[in-house]
C-alpha angles and dihedrals in degrees: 000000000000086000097055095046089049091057097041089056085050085045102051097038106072081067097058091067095050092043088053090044085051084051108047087054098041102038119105092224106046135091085232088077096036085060093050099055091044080055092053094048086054098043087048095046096047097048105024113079092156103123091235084053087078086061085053109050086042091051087048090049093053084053085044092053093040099058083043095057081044095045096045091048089233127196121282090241089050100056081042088059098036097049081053088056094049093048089065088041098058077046086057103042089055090041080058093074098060108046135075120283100250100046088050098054088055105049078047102055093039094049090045093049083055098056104049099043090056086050104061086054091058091046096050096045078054089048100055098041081059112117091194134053102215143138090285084055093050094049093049082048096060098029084063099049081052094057098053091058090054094055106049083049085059092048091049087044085051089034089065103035086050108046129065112255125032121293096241101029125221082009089066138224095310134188144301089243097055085044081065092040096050095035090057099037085054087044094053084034083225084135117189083183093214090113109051116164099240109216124012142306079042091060095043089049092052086046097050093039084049082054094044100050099056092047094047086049102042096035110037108014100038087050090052090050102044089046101044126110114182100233100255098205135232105339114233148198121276116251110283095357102140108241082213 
């Protein structure tokens, strides 16, 4: 009878660790969630170039900053305030569908800079406050991280439809998706250097995301890594070993 106890436990724990991965990434209230939906804006910006495809990714991002403020357990003041800010956001977003292509990329990307550059600092505040360093902290870690590099994508995307001349110079305008490209390869300082922002702000906002990124690296999400230990579960017997 032991015996049989003692195989239906094995049996039954290489599920527990695929039901809490599920979980981590479906629940309302979890960073896991909060990193899916940062990988979908970035898949849709970066694909999408149908003019409805801007409402969209603006619609995904307020879903994105909503389960952030729930997930964070923000203040009371602060969900007040943000769900201000996404209300605008959704008015935007329809707005979106009636005006002219260029304007529209620029109240986009302005409105979406904002947002995510609002949401790391929830998540870190969360983060902080946290009593505990475990798999929720490492995904807001990272979601965070995540998050810098959009929104300076955004800035870059306003920057150029904003200034004069194009962002990158005599290599144009250029698209959201190499706004992405350059933003992330300046936030790693990896620097392939074949997108460079031609005139400032650009430059000063490559500089300070350069700057961003390695103290985000070596400071927060060095420290979560370094301090986190995956919750092992409810330790058991060995196979065969007498309880008496």
């Amino acid at each position: 009878m032991a015996d049989d106890s003692d195989h239906q436990v094995q049996d039954r724990r290489p599920l527990h660790r695929p039901r809490r991965l599920i979980q981590a990434f479906s629940s309302p209230d979890s960073y896991g969630l909060v990193l899916l939906l940062i990988l979908v804006t970035y898949a849709l910006s970066a694909t999408m170039t149908a003019p409805w495809a801007v409402s969209l990714v603006l619609f995904v991002q307020i879903a994105t900053i909503w389960v952030t403020v729930q997930a964070s357990q923000a203040r009371r003041r602060v969900r007040e305030v943000a769900s201000g800010l996404l209300v605008v956001s959704a008015a935007i977003a329809i707005l979106n569908l009636f005006i002219s292509r260029d304007v529209a990329d620029g109240v986009m990307a302005v409105v979406s800079g904002l947002l995510y550059l609002a949401a790391p600092v929830i998540i870190v505040r969360r983060l902080v406050l946290r009593q505990t360093v475990d798999t929720q902290t490492l995904l807001g870690a990272i979601a965070a991280y995540l998050m810098v590099g959009m929104s300076f994508a955004f800035s870059y995307r306003a920057l150029g439809a904003l200034q004069a001349g194009p962002f990158f110079g005599s290599q144009g305008e250029g698209s959201f998706s190499q706004d992405l490209f350059f933003s992330f390869t300046t936030l790693t300082t990896t620097g392939y250097g074949n997108l460079v922002p031609a005139v400032n702000p650009g430059q000063t906002f490559a500089v300070l995301e350069m700057l961003i990124g390695q103290l985000f690296l070596v400071t927060a999400v060095a420290k979560v890594v370094s301090s986190w230990r995956p919750s092992r579960g409810r330790e058991h017997p060995p196979t065969g070993t007498n309880s008496n």
